[in-house]
N, C-alpha and C positions, 0 to 999 in steps of 0.2 A: 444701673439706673432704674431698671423695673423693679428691684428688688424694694429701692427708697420709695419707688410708689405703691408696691401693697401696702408698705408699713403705711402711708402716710393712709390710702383709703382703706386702710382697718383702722384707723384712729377716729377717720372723720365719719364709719357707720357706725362703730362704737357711742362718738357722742350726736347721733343724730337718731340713734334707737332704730336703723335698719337692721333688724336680725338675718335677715336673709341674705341679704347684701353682705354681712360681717361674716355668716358662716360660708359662704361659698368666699369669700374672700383666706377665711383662716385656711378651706379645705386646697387649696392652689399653694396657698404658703405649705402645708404639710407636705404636698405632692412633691413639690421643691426643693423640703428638705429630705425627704427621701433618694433624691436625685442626687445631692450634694451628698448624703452618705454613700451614696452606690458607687459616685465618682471616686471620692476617697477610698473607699478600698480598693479602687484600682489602679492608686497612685495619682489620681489625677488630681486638678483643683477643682473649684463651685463652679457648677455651667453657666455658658457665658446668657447673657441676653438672648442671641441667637436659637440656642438649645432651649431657652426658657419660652421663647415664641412658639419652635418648634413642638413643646409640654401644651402648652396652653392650645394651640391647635389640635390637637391628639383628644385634650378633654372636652373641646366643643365637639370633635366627631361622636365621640363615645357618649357624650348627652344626650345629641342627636340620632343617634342609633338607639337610646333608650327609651327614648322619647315617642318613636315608631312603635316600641314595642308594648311600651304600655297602652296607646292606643289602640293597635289592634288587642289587646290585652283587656279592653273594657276599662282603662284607668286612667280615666283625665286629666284627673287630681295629680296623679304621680306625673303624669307628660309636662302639664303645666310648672311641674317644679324642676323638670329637666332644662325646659325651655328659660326659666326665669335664671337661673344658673349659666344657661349659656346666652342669655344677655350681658349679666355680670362679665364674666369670663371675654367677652368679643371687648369689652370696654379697655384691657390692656393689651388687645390687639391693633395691630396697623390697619388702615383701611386696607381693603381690597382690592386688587386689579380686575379692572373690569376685561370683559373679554375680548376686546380691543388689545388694549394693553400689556394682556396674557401672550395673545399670536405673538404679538409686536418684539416683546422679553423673549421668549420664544427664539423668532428671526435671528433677534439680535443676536444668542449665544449660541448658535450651530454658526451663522459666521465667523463669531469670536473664535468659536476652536475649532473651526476647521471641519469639521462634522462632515462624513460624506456620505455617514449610512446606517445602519439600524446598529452596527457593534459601536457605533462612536456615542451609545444613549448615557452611558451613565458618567462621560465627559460634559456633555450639554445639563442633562442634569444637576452634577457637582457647581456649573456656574450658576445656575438659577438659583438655588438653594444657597450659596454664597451671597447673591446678591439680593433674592426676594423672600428671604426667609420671613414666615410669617403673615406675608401680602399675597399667597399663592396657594392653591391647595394642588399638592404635586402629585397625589394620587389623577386628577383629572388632568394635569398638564404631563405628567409622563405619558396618556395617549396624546397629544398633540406633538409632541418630540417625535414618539415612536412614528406617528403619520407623517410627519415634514422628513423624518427621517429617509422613511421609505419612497417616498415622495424622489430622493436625492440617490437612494441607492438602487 
């Protein structure tokens, strides 16, 4: 399904003359098709959505972290084109969970499995990630695991 919507929004920056839009657009498609060779040589098939959520998060962090650095860097010019990229990029992401809704998914899946302490993290984990992949940034909710965890054990 994501994959029919780059093609369709490289077509429609294509004929609307957004360059910036079309190259960060082509540059996600390449990233993907690199993904898709790496999987096949390891027997595998094309990653699913899931995995493609997962890419596409990884490249707003690394935007985001380059984006810092040009600025303390004295390069605004360059931050702003980090930044402009990863508005592109957030457009074939899910909204977000707010932080509400983070605890709440949270809760839910340390009861779901049973969780009773800090070694049951990457059970709780594994459900989130099944279930919120993409709407979550798991680097900051593994400390909310890890704390409810502890919290329990």
């Amino acid at each position: 399904m994501l994959r029919a919507r780059f093609t369709a929004e490289m077509k429609e920056a294509m004929k609307a003359g957004e360059k910036d839009r079309l190259a960060t657009i082509r540059m996600i498609q390449a990233a993907l098709k690199d993904r898709d060779i790496e999987a096949r040589g390891l027997g595998k098939e094309a990653i699913s959505d899931d995995e493609i959520l997962a890419l596409l998060q990884k490249m707003v962090k690394q935007r985001t972290e380059s984006a810092g650095v040009y600025e303390q860097g004295g390069r605004p010019e360059l931050a702003a084109n980090e930044r402009a990229e990863i508005a592109v990029i957030q457009t074939f992401l899910p909204q977000a969970m707010d932080a509400a809704e983070t605890k709440a998914a949270v809760e839910a899946a340390i009861a779901e499995t049973g969780a009773a302490g800090p070694k049951d993290m990457g059970k709780v984990i594994g459900v989130l990630k099944g279930k919120y992949a993409g709407r979550m940034d798991f680097g900051q909710v593994s400390g909310l695991v890890k704390d409810a965890l502890a919290a329990k054990g």
